[in-house]
C-alpha positions as CSV (number, residue, x, y, z in Angstrom):
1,X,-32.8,-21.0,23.9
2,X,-29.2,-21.3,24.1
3,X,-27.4,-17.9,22.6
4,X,-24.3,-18.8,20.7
5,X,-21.0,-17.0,21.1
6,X,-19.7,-14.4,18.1
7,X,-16.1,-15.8,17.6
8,X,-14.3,-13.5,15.9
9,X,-11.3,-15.3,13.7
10,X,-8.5,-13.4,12.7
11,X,-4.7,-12.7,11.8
12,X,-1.9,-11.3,12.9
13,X,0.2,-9.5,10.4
14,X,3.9,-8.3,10.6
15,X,6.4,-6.8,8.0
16,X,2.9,-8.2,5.5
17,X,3.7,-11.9,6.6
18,X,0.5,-13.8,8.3
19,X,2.1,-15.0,11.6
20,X,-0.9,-15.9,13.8
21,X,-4.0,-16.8,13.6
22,X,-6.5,-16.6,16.6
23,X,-10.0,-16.3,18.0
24,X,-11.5,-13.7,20.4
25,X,-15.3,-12.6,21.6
26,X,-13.7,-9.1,22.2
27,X,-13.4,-6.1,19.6
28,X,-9.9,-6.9,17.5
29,X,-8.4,-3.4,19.1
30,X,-8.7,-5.0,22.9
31,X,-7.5,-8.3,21.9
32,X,-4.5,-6.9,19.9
33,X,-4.1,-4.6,23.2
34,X,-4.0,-7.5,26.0
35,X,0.0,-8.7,24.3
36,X,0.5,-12.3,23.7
37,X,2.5,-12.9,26.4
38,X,1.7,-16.7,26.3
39,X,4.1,-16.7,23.2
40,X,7.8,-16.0,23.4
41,X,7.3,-13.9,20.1
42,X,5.3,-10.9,22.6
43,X,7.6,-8.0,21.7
44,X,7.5,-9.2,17.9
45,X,3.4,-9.6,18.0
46,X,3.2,-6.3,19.2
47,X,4.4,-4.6,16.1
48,X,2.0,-6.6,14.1
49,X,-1.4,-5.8,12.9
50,X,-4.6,-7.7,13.6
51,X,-7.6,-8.2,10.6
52,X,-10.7,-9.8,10.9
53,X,-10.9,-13.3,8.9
54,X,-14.8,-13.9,9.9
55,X,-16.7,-13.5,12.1
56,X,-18.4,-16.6,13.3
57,X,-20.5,-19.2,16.3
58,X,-18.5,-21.8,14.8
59,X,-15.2,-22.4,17.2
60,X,-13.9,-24.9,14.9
61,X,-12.9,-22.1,12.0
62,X,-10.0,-21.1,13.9
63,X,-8.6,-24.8,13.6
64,X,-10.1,-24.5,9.7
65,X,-7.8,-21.1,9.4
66,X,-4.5,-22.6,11.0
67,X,-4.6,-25.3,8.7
68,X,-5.6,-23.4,5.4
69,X,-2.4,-20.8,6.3
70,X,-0.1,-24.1,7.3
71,X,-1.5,-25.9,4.1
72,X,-0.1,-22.9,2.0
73,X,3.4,-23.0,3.5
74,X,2.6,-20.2,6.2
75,X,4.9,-21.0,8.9
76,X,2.6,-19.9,11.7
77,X,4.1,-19.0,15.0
78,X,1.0,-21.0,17.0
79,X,1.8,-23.7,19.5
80,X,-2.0,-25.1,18.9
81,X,-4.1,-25.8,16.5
82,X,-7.1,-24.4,17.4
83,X,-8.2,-27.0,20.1
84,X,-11.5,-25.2,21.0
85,X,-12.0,-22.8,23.7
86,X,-9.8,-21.5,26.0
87,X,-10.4,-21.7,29.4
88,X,-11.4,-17.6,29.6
89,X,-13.9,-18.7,26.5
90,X,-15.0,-21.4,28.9
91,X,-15.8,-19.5,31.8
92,X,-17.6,-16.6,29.6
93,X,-19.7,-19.0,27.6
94,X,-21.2,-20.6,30.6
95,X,-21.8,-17.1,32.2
96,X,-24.5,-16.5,29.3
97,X,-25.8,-19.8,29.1
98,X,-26.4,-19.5,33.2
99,X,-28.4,-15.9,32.3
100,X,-30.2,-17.4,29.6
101,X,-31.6,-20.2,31.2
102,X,-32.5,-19.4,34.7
């Protein structure tokens, strides 16, 4: 049996705008912690506050989330749109699938 990932979907929130959306497998305060240095907006992100959305094995909800804040007129500072995993997501996934089926 394969054991699915916990993604867990949330927002990034500054002066009580949504700005971000994103997914992590870690706890919200280590994500928020690591910077966002892949954006040009780092400084700015680090003022913000994070909040669970859901909490999900579904990867595809982060791309459901961009577009339901984009679809409201949320001008979201992402350069993707959720395109699945990234490569760290990859890496970790296959870990536990390599544990679970030896």
């Amino acid at each position: 049996m394969i054991k699915r990932m916990k993604y867990k979907i949330y927002k990034l929130i500054l002066d009580e705008e949504v700005v971000y959306i994103g997914k992590t497998i870690q706890t919200l305060s280590k994500r928020k912690s690591q910077g966002y240095n892949h954006t040009q907006y780092d400084e700015l992100l680090k003022k913000s506050t994070i909040h669970l959305i859901e909490e999900t094995d579904d990867i595809s909800r982060e791309r459901y989330w961009i577009k339901y804040y984009r679809d409201m007129g949320i001008k979201l500072i992402n350069k993707r749109d959720g395109d699945g995993p990234s490569s760290m997501d990859s890496i970790k996934y296959l870990k536990n699938w390599y544990q679970s089926n030896k």
